[in-house]
C-alpha positions in Angstrom: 86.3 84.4 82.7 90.2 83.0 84.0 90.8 83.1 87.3 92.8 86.2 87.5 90.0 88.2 86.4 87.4 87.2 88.4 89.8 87.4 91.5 90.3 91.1 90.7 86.6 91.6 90.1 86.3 89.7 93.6 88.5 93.0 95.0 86.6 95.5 93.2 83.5 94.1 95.3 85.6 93.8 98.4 87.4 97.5 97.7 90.3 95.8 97.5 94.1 96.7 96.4 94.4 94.8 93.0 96.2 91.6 92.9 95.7 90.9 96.4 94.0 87.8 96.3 95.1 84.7 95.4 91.9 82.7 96.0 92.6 80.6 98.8 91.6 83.0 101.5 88.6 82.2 103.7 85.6 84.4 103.4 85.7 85.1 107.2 89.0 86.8 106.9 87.7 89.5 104.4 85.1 90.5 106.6 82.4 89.0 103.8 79.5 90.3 105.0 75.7 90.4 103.7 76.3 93.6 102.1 79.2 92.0 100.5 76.8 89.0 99.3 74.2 91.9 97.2 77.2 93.0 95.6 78.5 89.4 94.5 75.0 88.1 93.3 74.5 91.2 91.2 77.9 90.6 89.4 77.4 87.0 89.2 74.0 87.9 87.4 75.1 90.4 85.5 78.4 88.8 84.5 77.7 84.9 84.3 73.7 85.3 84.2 73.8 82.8 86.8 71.2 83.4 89.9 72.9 82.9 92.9 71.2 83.0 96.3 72.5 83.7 99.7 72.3 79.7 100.5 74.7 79.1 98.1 76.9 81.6 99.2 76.7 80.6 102.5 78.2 77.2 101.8 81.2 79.3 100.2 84.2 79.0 102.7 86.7 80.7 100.5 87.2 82.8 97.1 87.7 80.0 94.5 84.1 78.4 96.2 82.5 81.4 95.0 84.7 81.2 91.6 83.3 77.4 91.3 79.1 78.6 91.8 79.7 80.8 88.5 80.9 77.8 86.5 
């Protein structure tokens, strides 16, 4: 999956405008929350088939550090 892609999958989860993000934005100002996390590991399962847990996310300080735990 590019980057563009996942970045608008990333706004589907966040109920985001499309093409909002750029990746660079911290976690912190999207109000990520733990909710927000379910939502994330389910698609990275689902999508990737990579298991993700909430200590791995929780190391993530911005989009494209999520982006780089699905590669």
């Amino acid at each position: 999956m590019d980057e563009k892609t996942f970045l608008n999958q990333i706004e589907k989860i966040l109920e985001l405008k499309q093409n909002t993000l750029k990746g660079n934005e911290s976690l912190e100002s999207l109000e990520w929350d733990s909710l927000t996390a379910l939502h994330f590991i389910a698609f990275s399962d689902k999508t990737f088939s990579k298991k993700i847990n909430a200590n791995d996310i929780a190391k993530c300080k911005s989009v494209l550090d999520l982006r780089k735990l699905c590669l």
